[in-house]
C-alpha positions in Angstrom: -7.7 -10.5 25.7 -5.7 -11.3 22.9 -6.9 -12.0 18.9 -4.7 -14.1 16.5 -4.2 -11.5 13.5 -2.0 -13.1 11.4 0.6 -16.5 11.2 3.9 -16.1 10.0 6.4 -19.0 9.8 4.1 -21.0 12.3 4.0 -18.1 14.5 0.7 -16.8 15.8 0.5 -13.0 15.9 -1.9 -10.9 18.1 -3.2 -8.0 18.7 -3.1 -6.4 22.3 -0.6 -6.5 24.9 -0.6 -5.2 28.1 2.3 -2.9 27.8 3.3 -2.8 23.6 1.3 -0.9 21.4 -1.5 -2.8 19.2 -0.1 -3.4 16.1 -1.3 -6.1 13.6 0.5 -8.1 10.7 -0.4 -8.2 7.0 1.4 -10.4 4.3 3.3 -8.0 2.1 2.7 -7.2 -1.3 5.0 -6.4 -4.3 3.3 -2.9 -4.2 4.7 -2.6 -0.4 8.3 -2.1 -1.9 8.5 1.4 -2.0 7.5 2.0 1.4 10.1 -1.1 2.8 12.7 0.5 0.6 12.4 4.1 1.9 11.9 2.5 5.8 15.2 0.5 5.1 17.8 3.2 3.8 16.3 5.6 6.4 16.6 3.4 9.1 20.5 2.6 7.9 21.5 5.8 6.7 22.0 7.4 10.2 23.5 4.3 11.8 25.9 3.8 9.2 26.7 7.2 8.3 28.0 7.6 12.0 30.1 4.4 11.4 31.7 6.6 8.3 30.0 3.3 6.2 27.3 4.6 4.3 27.0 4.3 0.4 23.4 4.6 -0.6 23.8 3.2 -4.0 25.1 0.2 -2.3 22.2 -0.4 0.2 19.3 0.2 -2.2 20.9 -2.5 -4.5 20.6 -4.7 -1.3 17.3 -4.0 -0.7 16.1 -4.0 -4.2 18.0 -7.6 -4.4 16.8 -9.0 -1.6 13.2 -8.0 -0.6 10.9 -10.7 -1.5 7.5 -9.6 -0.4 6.5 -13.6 0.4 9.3 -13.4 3.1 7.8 -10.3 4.6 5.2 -8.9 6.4 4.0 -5.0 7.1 3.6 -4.1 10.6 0.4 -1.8 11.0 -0.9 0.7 13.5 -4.2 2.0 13.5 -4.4 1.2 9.5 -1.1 3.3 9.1 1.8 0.9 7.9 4.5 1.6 10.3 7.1 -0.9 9.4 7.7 -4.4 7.8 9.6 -7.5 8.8 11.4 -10.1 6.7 12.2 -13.9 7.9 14.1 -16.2 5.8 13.5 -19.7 7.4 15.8 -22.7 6.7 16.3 -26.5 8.5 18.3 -25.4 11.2 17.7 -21.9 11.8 15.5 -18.5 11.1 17.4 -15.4 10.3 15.6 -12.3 10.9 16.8 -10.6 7.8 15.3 -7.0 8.3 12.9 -5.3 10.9 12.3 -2.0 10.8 9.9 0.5 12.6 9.0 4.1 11.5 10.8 6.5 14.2 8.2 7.0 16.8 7.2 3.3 17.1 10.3 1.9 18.5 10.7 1.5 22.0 6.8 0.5 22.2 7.2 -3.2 22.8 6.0 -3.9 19.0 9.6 -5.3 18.2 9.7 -6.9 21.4 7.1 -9.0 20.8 7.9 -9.9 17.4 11.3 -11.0 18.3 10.1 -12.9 21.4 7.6 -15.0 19.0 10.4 -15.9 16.8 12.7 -16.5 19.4 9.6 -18.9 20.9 9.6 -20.4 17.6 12.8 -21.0 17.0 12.9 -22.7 20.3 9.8 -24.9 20.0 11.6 -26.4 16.5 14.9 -27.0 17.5 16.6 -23.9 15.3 19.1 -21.2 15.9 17.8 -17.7 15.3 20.0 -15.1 13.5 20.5 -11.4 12.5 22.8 -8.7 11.2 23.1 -5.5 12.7 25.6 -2.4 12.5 27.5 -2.1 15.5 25.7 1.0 17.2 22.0 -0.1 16.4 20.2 0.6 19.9 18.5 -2.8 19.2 21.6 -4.6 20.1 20.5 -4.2 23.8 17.1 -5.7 23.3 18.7 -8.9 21.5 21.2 -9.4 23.9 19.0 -9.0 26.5 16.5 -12.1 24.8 19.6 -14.3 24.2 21.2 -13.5 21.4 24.8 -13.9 21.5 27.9 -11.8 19.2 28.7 -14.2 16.8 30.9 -12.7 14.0 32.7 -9.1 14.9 35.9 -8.6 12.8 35.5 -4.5 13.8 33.2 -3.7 10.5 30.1 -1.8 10.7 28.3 -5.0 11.2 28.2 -7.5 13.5 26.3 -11.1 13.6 24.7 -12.4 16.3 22.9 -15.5 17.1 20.5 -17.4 20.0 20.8 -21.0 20.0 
């Protein structure tokens, strides 16, 4: 049985899934910085450092510019906050601007589902769905596999890609 936990750009969340781990969805707060900060630059220091294209100073002024805690929601496990998610909806399309799970949650279906309700979304309303991702992010193989197609690689660390 599934229970709506939380709706996020028209998208109805639950909790349970018969093979993902149950997870539910809170809005963000301001106070949830810190925490989305510190998931981010982990997350992106190891990727990027293998692609010899990691400046720290560079990525926290990204995240500290663009984290707007009304865009984003905290993805939570057993009351433990085990990452956060950030949509930035326009007319024509959704671009899933950051998702990131504590190491030991990925590979749990969790993302999966997520990306699946946007992509359901994006569908029912008639708009494109987008991301950024460095080049050797292991989550390139779950978005191909849902649609998502390469749509800018000029051989940086990251690449675009898109699911009309």
């Amino acid at each position: 049985m599934l229970r709506q936990v939380a709706n996020f750009c028209g998208m109805n969340y639950f909790v349970a899934m018969s093979h993902a781990r149950r997870f539910q969805l809170r809005d963000a707060r301001d106070s949830d910085f810190s925490f989305a900060e510190a998931l981010y630059l982990g997350t992106m220091e190891p990727l990027l450092s293998e692609l010899g294209d990691w400046d720290r100073g560079n990525f926290q002024k990204r995240i500290r510019k663009n984290f707007k805690a009304q865009e984003c929601l905290v993805i939570v496990v057993d009351g433990q906050d085990i990452g956060f998610m950030q949509v930035i909806e326009t007319d024509i399309d959704l671009n899933i601007a950051q998702i990131h799970l504590v190491d030991g949650y990925r590979g749990l279906g969790i993302g999966t589902q997520i990306v699946n309700d946007l992509v359901a979304r994006a569908e029912r309303d008639g708009k494109t769905i987008s991301l950024s991702a460095p080049r050797n992010n292991p989550a390139i193989a779950l978005y191909q596999r849902l649609g998502f197609k390469i749509s800018r690689d000029d051989g940086e660390s990251i690449i675009d890609m898109l699911r009309e």
